[in-house]
C-alpha positions in Angstrom: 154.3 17.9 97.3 157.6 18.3 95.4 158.9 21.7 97.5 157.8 24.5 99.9 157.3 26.4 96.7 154.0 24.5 95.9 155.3 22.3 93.1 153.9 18.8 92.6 154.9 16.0 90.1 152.7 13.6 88.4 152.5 11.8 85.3 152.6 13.4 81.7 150.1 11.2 80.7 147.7 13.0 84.1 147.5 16.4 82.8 148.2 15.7 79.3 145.1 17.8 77.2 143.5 18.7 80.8 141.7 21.8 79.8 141.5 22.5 83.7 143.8 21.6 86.8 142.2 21.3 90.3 144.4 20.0 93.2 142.3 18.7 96.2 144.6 19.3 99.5 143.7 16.5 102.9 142.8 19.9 104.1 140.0 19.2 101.7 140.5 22.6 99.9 140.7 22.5 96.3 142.9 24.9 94.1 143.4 25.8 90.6 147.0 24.5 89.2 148.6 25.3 86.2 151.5 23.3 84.4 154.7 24.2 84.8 156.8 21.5 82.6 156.2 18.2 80.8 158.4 15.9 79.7 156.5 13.3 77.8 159.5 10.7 77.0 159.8 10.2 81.2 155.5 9.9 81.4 156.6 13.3 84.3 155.1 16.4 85.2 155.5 19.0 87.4 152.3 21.4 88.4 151.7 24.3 90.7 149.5 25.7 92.9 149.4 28.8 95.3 148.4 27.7 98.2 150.2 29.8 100.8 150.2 28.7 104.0 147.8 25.4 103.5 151.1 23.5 101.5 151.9 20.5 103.2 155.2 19.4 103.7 156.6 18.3 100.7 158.1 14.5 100.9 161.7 13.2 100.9 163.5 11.5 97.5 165.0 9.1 98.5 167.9 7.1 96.6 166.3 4.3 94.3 169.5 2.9 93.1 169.8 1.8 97.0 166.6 -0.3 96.6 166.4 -4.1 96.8 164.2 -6.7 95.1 161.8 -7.8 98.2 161.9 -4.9 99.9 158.6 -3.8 101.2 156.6 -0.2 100.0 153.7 1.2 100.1 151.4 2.9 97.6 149.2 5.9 97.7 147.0 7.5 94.9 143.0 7.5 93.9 142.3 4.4 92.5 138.4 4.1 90.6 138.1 7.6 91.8 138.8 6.5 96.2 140.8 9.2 97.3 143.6 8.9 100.3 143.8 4.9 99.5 146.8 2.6 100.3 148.0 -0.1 99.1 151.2 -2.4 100.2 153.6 -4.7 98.8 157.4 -5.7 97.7 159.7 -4.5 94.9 159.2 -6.8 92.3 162.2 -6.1 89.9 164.3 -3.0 89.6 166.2 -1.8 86.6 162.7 -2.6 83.8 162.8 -0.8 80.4 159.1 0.2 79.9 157.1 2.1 77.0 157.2 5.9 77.1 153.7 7.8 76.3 155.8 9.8 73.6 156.0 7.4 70.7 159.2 5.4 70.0 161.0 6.6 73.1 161.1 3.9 76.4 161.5 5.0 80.5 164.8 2.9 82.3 165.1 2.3 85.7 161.5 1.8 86.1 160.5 -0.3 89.7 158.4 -3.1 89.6 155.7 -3.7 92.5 153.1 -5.9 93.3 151.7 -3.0 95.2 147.8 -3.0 93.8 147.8 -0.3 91.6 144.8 0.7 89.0 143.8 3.3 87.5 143.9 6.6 89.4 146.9 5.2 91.2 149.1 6.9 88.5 151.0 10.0 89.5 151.2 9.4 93.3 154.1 8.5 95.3 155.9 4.6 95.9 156.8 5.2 99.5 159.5 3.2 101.1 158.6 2.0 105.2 160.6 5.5 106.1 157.8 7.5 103.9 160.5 8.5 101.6 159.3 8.7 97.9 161.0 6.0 95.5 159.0 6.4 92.5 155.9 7.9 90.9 153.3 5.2 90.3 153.3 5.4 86.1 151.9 1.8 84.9 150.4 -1.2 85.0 150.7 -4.3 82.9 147.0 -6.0 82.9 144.9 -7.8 80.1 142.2 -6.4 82.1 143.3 -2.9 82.9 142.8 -3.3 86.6 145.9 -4.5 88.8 147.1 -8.0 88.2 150.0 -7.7 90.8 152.6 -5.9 88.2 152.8 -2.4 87.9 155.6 0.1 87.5 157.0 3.1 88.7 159.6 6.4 87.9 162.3 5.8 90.0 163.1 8.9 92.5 166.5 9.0 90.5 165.0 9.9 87.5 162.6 12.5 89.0 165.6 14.0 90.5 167.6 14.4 87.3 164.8 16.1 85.5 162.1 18.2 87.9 164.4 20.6 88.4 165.0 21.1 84.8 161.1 21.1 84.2 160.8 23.8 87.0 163.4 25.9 85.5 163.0 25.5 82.1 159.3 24.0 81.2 161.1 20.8 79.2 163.7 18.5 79.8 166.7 18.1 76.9 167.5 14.5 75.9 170.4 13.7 74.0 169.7 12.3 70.8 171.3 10.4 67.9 168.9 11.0 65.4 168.4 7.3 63.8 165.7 5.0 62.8 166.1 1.6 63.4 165.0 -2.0 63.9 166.5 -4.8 66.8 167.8 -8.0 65.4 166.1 -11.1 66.4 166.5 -14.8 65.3 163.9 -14.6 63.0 165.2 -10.9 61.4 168.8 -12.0 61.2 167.4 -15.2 59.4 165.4 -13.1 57.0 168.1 -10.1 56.4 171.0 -12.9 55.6 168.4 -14.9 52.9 167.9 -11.1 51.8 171.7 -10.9 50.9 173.2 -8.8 53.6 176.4 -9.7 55.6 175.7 -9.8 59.2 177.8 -11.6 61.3 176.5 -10.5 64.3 173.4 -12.0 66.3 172.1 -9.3 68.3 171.8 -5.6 67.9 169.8 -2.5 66.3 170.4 -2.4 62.6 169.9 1.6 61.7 167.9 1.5 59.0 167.4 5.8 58.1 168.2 9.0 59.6 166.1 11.8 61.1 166.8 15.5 59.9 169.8 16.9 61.4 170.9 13.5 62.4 174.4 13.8 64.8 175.3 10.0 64.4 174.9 10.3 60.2 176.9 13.3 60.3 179.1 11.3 62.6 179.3 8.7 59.5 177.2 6.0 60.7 175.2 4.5 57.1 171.8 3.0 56.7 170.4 0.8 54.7 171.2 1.0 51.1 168.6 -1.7 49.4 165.3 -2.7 50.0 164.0 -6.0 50.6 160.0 -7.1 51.5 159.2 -8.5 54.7 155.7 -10.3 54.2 153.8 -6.8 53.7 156.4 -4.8 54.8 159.8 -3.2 52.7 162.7 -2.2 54.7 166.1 -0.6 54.2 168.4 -3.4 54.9 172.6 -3.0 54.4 173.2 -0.3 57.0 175.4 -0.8 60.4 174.2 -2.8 63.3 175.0 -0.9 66.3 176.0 -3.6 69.2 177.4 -1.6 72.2 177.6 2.0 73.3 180.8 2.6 75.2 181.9 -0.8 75.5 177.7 -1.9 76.4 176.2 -4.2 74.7 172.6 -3.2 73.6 170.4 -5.7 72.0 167.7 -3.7 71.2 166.8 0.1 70.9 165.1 0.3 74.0 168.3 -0.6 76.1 170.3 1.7 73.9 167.8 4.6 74.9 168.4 4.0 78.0 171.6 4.0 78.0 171.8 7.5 76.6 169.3 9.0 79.1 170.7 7.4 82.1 174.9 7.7 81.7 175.0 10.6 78.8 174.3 14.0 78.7 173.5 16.4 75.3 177.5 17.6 74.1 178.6 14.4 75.3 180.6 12.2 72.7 179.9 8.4 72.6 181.4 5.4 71.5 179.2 2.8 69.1 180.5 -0.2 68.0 178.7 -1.3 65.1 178.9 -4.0 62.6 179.5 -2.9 58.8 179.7 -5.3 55.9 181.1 -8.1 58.2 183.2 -6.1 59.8 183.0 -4.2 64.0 184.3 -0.7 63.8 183.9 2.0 65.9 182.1 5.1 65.6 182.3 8.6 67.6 179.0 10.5 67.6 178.4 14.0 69.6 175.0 13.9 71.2 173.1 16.8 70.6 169.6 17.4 71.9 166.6 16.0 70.0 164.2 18.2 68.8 160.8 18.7 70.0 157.9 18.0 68.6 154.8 20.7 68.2 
């Protein structure tokens, strides 16, 4: 329980095309919830059920960024359908980029456990020993899609910064630069230089187009201006590689992502340094909000 109000947060990917909502209490009373936001890029939810005075009390956020790698926690959810079932175990790794259920978009600050978690698990509560909540059990990484000792959760920090946006509002805004793109590896920066381009950098996310409305094109940044085939594939090759956001280095678009979600806000201006024709440079782009999608 998220607040005295009756709100509860779970996982986008929970409720996403539920036709129905039923929220069984330890009371063992069952009530009818009905959505109140989504935000799909952070895999978070927030529901809502009127369930006077049978509410329990709702649990304490605590600060994730205090967390430690070894630290113990606990994990509570409905694994294969067994309700009320806990499972225990250590932070893993803090700070992991993961995938997002909303295409092309990735979650930062996700917490690693080896706390057993399987399907059923997602959308309940990480719990440090003080029964404070530290994440929301999101995913796990298996070749067999039952728990293999790695599984991830929304930090508390993240689910601070956007429930109460959800609540008021029914979305959550995320600043936006508008470009499509690809990360530089050995083998790409091998390929793009036999194609012809000048790239003197190593690392980085080589934009490669623009969406509509596109802040960082107005801004100036260019794409790719040729096209050269890669095995069955042709890209846009010639455009800027972006290597750091406000003096950051990002290697990939994943960690520039983050970056924005975690230390910008929509309005805000940021710094990219990019690489153009051989040459760094710096670019100024105003983040404005990206658009949703019907």
């Amino acid at each position: 329980m998220y607040d005295t109000s009756g709100h509860i947060v779970t996982n986008y990917h929970v409720i996403q095309g539920a036709d129905q909502l039923m929220v069984t209490l330890t009371t063992g009373k069952t009530y009818t919830a009905q959505v109140v936001g989504t935000d799909p890029s952070d895999d978070l939810a927030v529901i809502h059920i009127d369930a006077g005075g049978d509410l329990p009390r709702p649990l304490v956020l605590a600060d994730s960024s205090t967390l430690r790698v070894g630290q113990s926690v606990v994990a509570i959810g409905t694994p294969f359908g067994l309700d009320q079932t806990q499972t225990t175990g250590v932070v893993s790794a803090l700070g992991r980029v993961i995938e997002s259920p909303e295409a092309n978009q990735f979650i930062g600050e996700a917490i690693q456990t080896d706390a057993a978690i399987n399907p059923g698990n997602s959308g309940g509560p990480l719990l440090n020993l003080d029964g404070q909540v530290i994440g929301v059990n999101s995913q796990i990484l298996s070749t067999s899609g039952s728990n293999a000792g790695i599984g991830f959760a929304i930090s508390s920090n993240t689910v601070k910064r956007v429930v109460p946006y959800l609540i008021a509002h029914g979305t959550y805004p995320h600043p936006w630069l508008g470009i499509q793109t690809l990360d530089l590896d050995p083998l790409t920066v091998a390929l793009l230089r036999q194609s012809g381009m000048n790239l003197t950098v190593e690392n980085g996310v080589l934009v490669t187009g623009f969406d509509s409305g596109s802040p960082a094109q107005a801004a100036g940044l260019q794409s790719g201006n040729q096209l050269a085939r890669f095995a069955q594939y042709i890209l846009p090759i010639g455009g800027d590689v972006i290597v750091a956001v406000d003096d950051v280095a990002v290697k990939s678009m994943g960690e520039l992502t983050v970056y924005l979600e975690e230390k910008a806000s929509i309005g805000d201006t940021v710094r990219l340094t990019i690489a153009r024709n051989g040459v760094e440079r710096t670019v100024s782009v105003k983040l404005t909000a990206r658009p949703t999608t019907s």
